[in-house]
C-alpha positions in Angstrom: 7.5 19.8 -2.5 9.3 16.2 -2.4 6.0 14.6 -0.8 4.0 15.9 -4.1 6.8 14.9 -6.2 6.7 11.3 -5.0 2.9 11.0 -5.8 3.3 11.5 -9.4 2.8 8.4 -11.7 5.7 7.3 -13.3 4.5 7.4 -16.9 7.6 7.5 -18.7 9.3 4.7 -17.3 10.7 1.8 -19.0 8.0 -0.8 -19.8 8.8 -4.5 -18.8 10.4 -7.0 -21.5 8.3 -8.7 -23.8 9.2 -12.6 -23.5 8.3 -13.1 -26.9 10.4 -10.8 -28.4 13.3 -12.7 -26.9 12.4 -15.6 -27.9 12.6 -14.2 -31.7 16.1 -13.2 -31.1 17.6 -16.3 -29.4 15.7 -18.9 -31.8 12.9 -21.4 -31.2 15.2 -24.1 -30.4 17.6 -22.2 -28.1 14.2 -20.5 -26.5 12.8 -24.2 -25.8 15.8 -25.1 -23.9 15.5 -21.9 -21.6 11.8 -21.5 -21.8 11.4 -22.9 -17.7 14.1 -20.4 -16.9 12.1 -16.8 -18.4 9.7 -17.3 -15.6 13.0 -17.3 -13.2 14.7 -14.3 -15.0 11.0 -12.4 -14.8 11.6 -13.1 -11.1 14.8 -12.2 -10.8 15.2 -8.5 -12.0 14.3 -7.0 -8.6 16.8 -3.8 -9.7 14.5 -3.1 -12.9 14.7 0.3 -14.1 11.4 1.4 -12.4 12.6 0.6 -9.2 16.0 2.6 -9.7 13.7 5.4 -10.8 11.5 5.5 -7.8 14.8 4.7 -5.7 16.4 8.2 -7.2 13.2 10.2 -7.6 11.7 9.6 -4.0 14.5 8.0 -1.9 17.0 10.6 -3.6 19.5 7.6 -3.9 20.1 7.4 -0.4 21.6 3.7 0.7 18.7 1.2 1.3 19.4 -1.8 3.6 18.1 -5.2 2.4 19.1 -6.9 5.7 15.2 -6.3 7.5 15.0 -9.3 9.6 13.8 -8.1 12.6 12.9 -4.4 11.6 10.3 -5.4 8.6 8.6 -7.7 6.7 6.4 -8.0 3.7 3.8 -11.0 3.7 1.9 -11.0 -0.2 0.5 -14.1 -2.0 2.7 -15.6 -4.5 0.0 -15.8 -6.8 -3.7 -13.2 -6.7 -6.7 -14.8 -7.0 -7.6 -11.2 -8.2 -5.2 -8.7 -8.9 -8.2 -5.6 -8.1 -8.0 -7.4 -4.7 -4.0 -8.3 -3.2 -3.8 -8.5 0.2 -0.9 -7.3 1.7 0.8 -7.2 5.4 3.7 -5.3 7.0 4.7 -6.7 9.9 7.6 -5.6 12.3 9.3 -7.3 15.5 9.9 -3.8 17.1 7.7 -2.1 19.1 7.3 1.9 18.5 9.4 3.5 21.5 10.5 7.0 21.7 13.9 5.4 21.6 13.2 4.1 18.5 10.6 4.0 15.6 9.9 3.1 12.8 8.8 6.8 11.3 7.4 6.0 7.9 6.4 3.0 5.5 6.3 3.1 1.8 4.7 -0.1 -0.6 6.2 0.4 -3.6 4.7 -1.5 -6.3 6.8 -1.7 -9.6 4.9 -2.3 -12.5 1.9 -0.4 -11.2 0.9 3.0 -13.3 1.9 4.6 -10.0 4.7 2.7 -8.3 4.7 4.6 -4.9 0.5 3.8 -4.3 0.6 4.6 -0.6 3.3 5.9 2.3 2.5 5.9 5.9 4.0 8.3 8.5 4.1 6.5 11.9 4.3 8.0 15.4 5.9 5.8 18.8 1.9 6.3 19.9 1.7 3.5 17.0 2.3 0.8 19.0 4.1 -1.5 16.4 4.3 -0.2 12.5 2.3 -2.8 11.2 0.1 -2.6 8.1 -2.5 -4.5 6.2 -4.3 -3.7 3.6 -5.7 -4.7 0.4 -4.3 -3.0 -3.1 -4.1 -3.0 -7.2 -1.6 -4.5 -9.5 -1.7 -4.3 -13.2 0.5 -6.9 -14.0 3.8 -9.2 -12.3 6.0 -7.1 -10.6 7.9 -6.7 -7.5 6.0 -5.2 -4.3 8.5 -3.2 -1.8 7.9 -2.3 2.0 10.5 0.5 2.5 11.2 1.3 6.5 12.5 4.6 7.5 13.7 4.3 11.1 13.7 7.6 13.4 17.6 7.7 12.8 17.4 8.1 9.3 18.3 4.6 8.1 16.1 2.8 5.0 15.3 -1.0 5.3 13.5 -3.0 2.8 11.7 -6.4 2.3 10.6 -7.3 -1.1 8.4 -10.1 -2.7 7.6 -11.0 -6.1 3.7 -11.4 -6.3 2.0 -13.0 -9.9 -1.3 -11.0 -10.2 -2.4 -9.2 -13.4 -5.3 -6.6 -14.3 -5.7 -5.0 -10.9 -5.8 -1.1 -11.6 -7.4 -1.7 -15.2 -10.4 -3.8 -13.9 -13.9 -2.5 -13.9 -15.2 -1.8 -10.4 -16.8 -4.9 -8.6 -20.1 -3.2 -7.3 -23.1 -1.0 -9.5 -21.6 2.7 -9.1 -25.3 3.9 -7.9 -25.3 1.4 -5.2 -21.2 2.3 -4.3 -21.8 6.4 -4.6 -25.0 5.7 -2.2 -23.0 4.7 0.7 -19.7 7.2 -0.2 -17.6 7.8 2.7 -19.4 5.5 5.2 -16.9 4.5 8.0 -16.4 2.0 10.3 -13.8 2.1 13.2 -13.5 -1.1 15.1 -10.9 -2.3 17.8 -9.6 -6.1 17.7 -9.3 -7.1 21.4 -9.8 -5.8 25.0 -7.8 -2.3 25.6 -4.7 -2.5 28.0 -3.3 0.4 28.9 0.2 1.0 27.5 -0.2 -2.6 25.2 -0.1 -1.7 21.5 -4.0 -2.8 20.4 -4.9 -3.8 17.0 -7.9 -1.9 15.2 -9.3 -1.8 11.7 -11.1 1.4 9.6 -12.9 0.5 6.4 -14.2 2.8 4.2 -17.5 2.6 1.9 -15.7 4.4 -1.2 -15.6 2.9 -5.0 -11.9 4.3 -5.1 -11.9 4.5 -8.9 -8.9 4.4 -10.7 -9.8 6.3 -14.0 -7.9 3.3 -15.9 -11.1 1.0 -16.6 -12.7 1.2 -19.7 -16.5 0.9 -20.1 -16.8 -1.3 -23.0 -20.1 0.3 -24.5 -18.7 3.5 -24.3 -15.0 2.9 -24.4 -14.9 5.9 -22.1 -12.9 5.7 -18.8 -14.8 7.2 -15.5 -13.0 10.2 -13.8 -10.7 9.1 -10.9 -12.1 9.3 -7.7 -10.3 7.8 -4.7 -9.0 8.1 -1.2 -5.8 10.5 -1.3 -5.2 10.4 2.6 -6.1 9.1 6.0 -5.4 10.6 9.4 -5.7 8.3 12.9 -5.4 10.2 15.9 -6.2 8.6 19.5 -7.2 11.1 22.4 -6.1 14.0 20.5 -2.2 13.1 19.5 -1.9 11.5 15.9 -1.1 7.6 15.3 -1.0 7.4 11.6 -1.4 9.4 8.1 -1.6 7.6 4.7 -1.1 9.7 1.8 -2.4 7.2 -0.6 -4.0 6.7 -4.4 -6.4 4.4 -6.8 -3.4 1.5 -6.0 -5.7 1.0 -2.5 -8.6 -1.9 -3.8 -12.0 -0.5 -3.3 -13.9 -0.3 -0.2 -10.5 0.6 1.6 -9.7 -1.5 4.6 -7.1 -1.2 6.8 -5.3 -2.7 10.4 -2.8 -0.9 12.7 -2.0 -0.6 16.1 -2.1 2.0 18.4 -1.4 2.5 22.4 -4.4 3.2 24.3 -3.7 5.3 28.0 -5.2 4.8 31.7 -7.9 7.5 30.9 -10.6 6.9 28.2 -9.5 8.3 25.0 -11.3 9.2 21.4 -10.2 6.8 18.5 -11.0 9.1 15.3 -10.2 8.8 11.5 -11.0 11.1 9.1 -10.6 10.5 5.2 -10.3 12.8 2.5 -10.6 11.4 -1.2 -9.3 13.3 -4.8 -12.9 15.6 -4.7 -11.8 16.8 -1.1 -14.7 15.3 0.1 -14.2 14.5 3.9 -15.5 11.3 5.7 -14.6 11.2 9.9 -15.4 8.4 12.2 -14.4 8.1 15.8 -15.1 5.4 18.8 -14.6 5.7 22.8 -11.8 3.7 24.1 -12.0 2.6 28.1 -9.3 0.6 29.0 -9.1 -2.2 31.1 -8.6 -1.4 34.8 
C-alpha cells in the first residue's frame, strides 16, 4: 500500500509564491532595492511545503541526512536548455557490497505535478547505485536524490535546477511515427566485461511517454497519458534494478547503471511495462573477459 501511495500526484499542495504579488505588498521602491535578492530567496526555500509533504507522505517523517558526501550525489544543469529534456546523474563513491548498499534511490522533483517521478530499488549485484537519466520539469524547483542505505539510514543531495515547461510541452516527434516504433528496446554495455568489476550499460526505450498535461492547441484537448510505469534489470537470472517510474521520465526513455557481470556468460534482460500494461523485453549475452 505505501509504494502506491507514493505514486500519487500531489495535487493539492501549496503552489509556489508569485514574485509579483510581493512586490505589491512591499512597494515598488522597497521591491527595486531587493529585486536581485528574489532570485536568491526562490533559491533558497529548499524546505518548501511540497517537499515537507512528500517528506511526511512517502518518507513518513523519518530523519533524512543532508551530510552525502561520499554516499550520493546529484549532478543537474543549473539552467535546461529544455525543460521536456533535463539530464540528470546520481553518482555514488560506494560500491554495492553485501556489507553494504545502497537499497533504493528516489528523485524527487518539487514543483513537478508529481514530485516523486521515479524510485529505484537497487540490489549489491548493482555494482555501484548510479543513475542517469533524462526527465520533465514544469517549472524552477528543487530536484532531490534521496539514498536509503541497507541499514535503514536516508541521505540526500539536492540541487536547484532553472528549467520551465517540461511535463506541459507537446511531444517532440509526429505521434504516428512515435506509436510505430512503441516499445522498441535497445540494451547496450559501455566497456569490456570483467568479471566481478561493476560494468556500465544503457537501455533506451522507443516510447512517446505522454504525460496527458499537453494541450493540442486546435483541439484544446489533452491526449490520454501513456508512459512507462516500471522497468526491471535482471543479469543471469538474479535482479539488478526496478524503476517504478511516471510521465516525469522525458520521452524515448534512456537510462545508465551498472551491474556485476560473473566468470560464466550470463543473460542481461530488461523488460518494461508502460500505464496500458503493454510489455516491451530486451536482453543481450554477456561473456566476460577471461
Amino acid at each position: 500500500m505505501a509504494d502506491q501511495q507514493h505514486r500519487a500526484p500531489f495535487n493539492d499542495l501549496p503552489q509556489a509564491p508569485d514574485p509579483g504579488a510581493r512586490l505589491a505588498r512591499i512597494g515598488l521602491p522597497a521591491a527595486l532595492g531587493l529585486w536581485p535578492l528574489l532570485g536568491r530567496a526562490a533559491d533558497d526555500t529548499a524546505d518548501n511545503e511540497r517537499w515537507q509533504a512528500v517528506r511526511k507522505g512517502v518518507f513518513e517523517g523519518r530523519p533524512i541526512s543532508e551530510n552525502a558526501k561520499g554516499i550520493v550525489e546529484l549532478e543537474t544543469p543549473v539552467r535546461a536548455a529544455d525543460g521536456a529534456v533535463v539530464p540528470i546523474a546520481i553518482h555514488t563513491p560506494m560500491v554495492q557490497t553485501p556489507e553494504r548498499w545502497i537499497r533504493k534511490l528516489w528523485l524527487v522533483i518539487d514543483r513537478n505535478p508529481s514530485p516523486v517521478g521515479v524510485r529505484f530499488d537497487l540490489t549489491p549485484t548493482s555494482g555501484r547505485a548510479e543513475i542517469e537519466t533524462r526527465v520533465r520539469i514544469e517549472e524552477y524547483t528543487h530536484v532531490r536524490a534521496v539514498a536509503e542505505l541497507n541499514d535503514g539510514k536516508l541521505v540526500m543531495d539536492k540541487r536547484y535546477v532553472k528549467a520551465s515547461g517540461g511535463c506541459s510541452a507537446p511531444a517532440g516527434k509526429d505521434m504516428a511515427e512515435a506509436l510505430a516504433t512503441l516499445g522498441r528496446m535497445k540494451l547496450k554495455l559501455e566497456g569490456e566485461p570483467v568479471a566481478g568489476k561493476p560494468l556500465l550499460a544503457q537501455l533506451m526505450v522507443s516510447h512517446p511517454n505522454i504525460s496527458g498535461l499537453a494541450i493540442d492547441q486546435l483541439t484544446r484537448l489533452a491526449p490520454a497519458p501513456h508512459y512507462v510505469k516500471s522497468v526491471a534489470v535482471s543479469y543471469a537470472g538474479k535482479p539488478v534494478l526496478s524503476a517504478d517510474v511516471d510521465f516525469t521520465i522525458s520521452e524515448n526513455p534512456s537510462l545508465r547503471f551498472w551491474f556485476v557481470p560473473g566468470k560464466a556468460e550470463g543473460e542481461l534482460r530488461a523488460e518494461v511495462i508502460d500505464n496500458q500494461e503493454r510489455r516491451f523485453q530486451s536482453a543481450i549475452p554477456v561473456r566476460s573477459a577471461a
